[in-house]
C-alpha positions in Angstrom: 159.6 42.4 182.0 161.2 45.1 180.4 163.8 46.8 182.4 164.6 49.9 180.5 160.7 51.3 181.2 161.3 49.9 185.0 164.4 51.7 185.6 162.2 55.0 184.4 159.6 53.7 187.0 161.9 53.6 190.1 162.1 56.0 192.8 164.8 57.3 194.7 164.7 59.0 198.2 168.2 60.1 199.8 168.3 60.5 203.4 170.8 60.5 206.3 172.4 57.3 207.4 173.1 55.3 210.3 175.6 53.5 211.6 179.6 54.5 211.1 181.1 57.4 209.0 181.5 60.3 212.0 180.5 63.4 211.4 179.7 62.8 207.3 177.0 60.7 209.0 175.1 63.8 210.2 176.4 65.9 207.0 175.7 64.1 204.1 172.4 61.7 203.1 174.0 59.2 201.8 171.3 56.0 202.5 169.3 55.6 199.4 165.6 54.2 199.9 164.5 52.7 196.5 160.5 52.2 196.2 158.6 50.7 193.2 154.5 50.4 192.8 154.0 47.0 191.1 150.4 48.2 190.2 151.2 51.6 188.6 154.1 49.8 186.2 153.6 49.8 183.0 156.7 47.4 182.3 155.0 44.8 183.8 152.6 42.6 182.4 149.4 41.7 184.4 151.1 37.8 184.8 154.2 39.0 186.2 152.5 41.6 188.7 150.3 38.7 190.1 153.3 36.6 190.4 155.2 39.3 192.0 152.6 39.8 194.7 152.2 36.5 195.4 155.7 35.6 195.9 157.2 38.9 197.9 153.8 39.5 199.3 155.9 39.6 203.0 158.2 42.9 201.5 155.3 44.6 199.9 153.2 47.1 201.2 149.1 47.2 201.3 149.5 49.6 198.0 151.7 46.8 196.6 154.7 48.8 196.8 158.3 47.6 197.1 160.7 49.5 199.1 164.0 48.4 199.9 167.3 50.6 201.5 170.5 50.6 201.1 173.3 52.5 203.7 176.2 49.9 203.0 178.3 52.8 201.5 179.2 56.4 202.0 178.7 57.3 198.5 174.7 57.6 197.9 176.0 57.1 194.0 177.2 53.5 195.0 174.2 53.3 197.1 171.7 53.7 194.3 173.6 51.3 192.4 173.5 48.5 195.0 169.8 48.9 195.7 169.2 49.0 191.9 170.9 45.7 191.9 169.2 44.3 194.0 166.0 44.9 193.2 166.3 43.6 189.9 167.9 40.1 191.6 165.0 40.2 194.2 162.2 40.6 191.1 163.7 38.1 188.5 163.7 35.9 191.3 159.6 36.2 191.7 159.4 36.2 188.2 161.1 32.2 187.9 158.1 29.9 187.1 158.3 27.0 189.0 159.1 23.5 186.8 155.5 21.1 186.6 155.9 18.4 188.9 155.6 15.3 186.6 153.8 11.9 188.9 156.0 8.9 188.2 154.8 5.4 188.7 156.4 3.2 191.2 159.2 0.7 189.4 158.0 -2.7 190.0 161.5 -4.0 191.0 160.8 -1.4 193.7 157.3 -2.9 194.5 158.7 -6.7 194.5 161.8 -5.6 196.5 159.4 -4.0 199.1 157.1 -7.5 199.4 159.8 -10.2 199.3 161.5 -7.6 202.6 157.7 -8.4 203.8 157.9 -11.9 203.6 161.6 -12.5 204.9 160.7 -10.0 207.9 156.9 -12.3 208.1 159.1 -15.6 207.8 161.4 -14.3 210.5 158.8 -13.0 213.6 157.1 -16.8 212.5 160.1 -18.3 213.0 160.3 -17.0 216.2 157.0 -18.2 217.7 156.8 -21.4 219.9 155.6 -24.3 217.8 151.5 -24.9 218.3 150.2 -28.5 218.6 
């Protein structure tokens, strides 16, 4: 992943916000929406884009584009910032390979623990049994 050829690849779209800020609210479009085509990148190997879509197939669209907002401040600068942030968090998280599971074998103190609890718990129900003659 190369993030300086990303960065180029990112699109910003400023529109008007909701939510509080009075009558800047319906003056100033400050809410920043932040989209990215996986397929189109070209700072993205072919790996990393299948990983991506597998893991945030849920936020992607059917062109396999992400698009995320961000109104949490008046300022669109800040804006841009935090959604810029966060995309970056939300695609090095898809990009973490998961560790190979390794198969262990069972300890055998753990195998002889389990059968001699067996046996005491066999020895006890016995012992509990009227006696046959």
């Amino acid at each position: 992943m190369e993030k300086e050829i990303i960065l180029n690849e990112l699109q910003f779209k400023a529109v008007r916000s909701s939510g509080p800020g009075g009558q800047n609210v319906n003056k100033v479009s400050s809410k920043v929406i932040l989209s990215f085509s996986i397929e189109n990148s070209s700072g993205l190997n072919e790996e990393e884009k299948e990983r991506i879509k597998k893991k945030l197939s849920s936020k992607l669209t059917n062109e396999f584009t992400l698009i995320l907002n961000s109104d949490e401040d008046r300022s669109q600068l800040k804006n841009k910032e935090i959604a810029t942030k966060r995309f970056f968090e939300i695609l090095e998280k898809a990009l973490v390979k998961p560790k190979v599971r390794k198969a262990t074998k069972t300890p055998k103190s753990a195998i002889e623990k389990r059968l001699k609890q067996k046996k005491s718990t066999s020895e006890t129900k016995n012992s509990r049994r009227k006696p046959e003659f």
